[in-house]
TORKOL-4160 file (C-alpha; in steps of 0.2 Angstrom, whole numbers, padded with zeros to 4 digits, m for minus):
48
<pt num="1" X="0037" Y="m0103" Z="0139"/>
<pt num="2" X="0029" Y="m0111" Z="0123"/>
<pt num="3" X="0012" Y="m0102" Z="0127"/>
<pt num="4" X="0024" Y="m0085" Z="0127"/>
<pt num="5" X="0030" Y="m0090" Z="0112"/>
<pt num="6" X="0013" Y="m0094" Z="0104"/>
<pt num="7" X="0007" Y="m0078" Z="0110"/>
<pt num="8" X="0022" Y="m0067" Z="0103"/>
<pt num="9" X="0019" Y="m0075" Z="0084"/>
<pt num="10" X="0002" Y="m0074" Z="0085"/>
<pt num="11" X="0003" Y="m0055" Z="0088"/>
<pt num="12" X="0018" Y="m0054" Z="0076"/>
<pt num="13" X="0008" Y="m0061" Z="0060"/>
<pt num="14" X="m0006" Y="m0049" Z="0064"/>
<pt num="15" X="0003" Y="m0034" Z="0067"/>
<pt num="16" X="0012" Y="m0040" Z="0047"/>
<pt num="17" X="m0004" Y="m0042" Z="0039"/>
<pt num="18" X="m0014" Y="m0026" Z="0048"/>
<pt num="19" X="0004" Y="m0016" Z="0040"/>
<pt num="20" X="0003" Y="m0024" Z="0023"/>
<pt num="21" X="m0015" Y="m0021" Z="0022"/>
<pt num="22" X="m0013" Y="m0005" Z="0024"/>
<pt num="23" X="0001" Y="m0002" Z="0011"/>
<pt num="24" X="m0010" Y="m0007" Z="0000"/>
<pt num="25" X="m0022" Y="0008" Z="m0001"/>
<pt num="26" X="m0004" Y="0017" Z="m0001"/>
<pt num="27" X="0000" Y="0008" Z="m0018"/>
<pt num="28" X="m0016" Y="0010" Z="m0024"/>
<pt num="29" X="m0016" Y="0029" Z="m0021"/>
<pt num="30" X="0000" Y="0032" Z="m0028"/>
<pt num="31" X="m0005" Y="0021" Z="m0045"/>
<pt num="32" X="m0019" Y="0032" Z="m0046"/>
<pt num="33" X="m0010" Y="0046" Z="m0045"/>
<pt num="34" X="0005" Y="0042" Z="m0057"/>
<pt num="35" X="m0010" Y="0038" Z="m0069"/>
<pt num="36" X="m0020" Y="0053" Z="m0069"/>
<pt num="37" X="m0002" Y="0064" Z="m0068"/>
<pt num="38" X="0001" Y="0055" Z="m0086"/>
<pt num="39" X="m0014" Y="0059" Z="m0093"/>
<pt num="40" X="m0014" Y="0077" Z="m0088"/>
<pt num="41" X="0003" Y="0078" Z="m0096"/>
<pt num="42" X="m0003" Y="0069" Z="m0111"/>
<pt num="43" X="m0017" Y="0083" Z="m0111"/>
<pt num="44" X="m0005" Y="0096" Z="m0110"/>
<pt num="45" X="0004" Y="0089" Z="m0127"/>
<pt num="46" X="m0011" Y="0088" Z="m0134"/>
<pt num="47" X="m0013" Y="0108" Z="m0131"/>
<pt num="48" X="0003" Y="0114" Z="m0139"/>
């Protein structure tokens, strides 16, 4: 029982960490997005 138990959070804490490793490069992407969606509206401003 305590071996089933063992196994179960072992493979809980890396199925977390392998999903919040990826949301990084989702939050990253999406920073890197709203950034460059700034400066092409600060751009556009500038042409008017």
């Amino acid at each position: 029982m305590r071996l089933l138990l063992r196994f179960i959070l072992i493979s809980l804490i890396l199925i977390h960490t392998i999903a919040l490793s990826s949301c990084q490069n989702t939050v990253k992407g999406f920073g890197q997005d709203m950034e460059n969606t700034g400066k092409d509206i600060k751009q556009s401003m500038n042409n008017n």
